[in-house]
C-alpha positions in Angstrom: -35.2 220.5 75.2 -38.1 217.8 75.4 -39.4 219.8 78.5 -39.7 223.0 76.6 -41.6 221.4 73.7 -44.1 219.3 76.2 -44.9 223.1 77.4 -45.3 224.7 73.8 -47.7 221.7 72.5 -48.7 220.7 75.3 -51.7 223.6 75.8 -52.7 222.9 72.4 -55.1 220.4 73.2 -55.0 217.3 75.4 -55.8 215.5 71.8 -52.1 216.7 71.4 -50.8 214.1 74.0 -51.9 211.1 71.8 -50.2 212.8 69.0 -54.0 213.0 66.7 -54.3 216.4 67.0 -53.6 218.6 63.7 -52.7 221.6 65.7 -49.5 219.2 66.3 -48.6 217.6 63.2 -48.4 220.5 62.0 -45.7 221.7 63.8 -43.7 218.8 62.7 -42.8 215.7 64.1 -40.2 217.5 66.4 -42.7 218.9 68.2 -45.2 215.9 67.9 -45.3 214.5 71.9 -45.8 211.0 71.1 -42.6 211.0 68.7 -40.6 212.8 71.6 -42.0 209.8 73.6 -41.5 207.1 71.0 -37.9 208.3 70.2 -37.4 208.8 74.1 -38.1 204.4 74.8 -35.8 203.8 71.8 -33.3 205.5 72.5 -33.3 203.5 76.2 -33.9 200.6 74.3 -30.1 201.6 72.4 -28.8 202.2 75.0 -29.6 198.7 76.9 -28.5 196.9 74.2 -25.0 198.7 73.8 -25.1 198.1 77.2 -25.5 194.7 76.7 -23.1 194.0 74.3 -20.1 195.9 76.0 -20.6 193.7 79.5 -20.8 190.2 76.8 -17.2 191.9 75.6 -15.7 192.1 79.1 -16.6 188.8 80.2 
């Protein structure tokens, strides 16, 4: 679903990309690309750390 939201926003404006265009905010932050992208490396982040935690378990 990220795809499809880069493709709406994303002919906006390139402004759009660094997430300081208004055309973008005011869609919401759903459709804000540099939320997508900052929700994106924490959810990796999350996911590292689980991953983390369940290998310390097991050993």
């Amino acid at each position: 679903m990220s795809v499809d939201r880069m493709s709406v926003s994303g002919p906006q404006s390139s402004a759009g990309i660094l997430g300081i265009s208004a055309n973008t905010n005011l869609g919401g932050w759903k459709f804000n690309p540099k939320g997508v992208v900052i929700f994106a490396a924490a959810f990796i982040i999350i996911v590292k750390i689980i991953d983390v935690a369940i290998n310390m378990k097991l050993f």
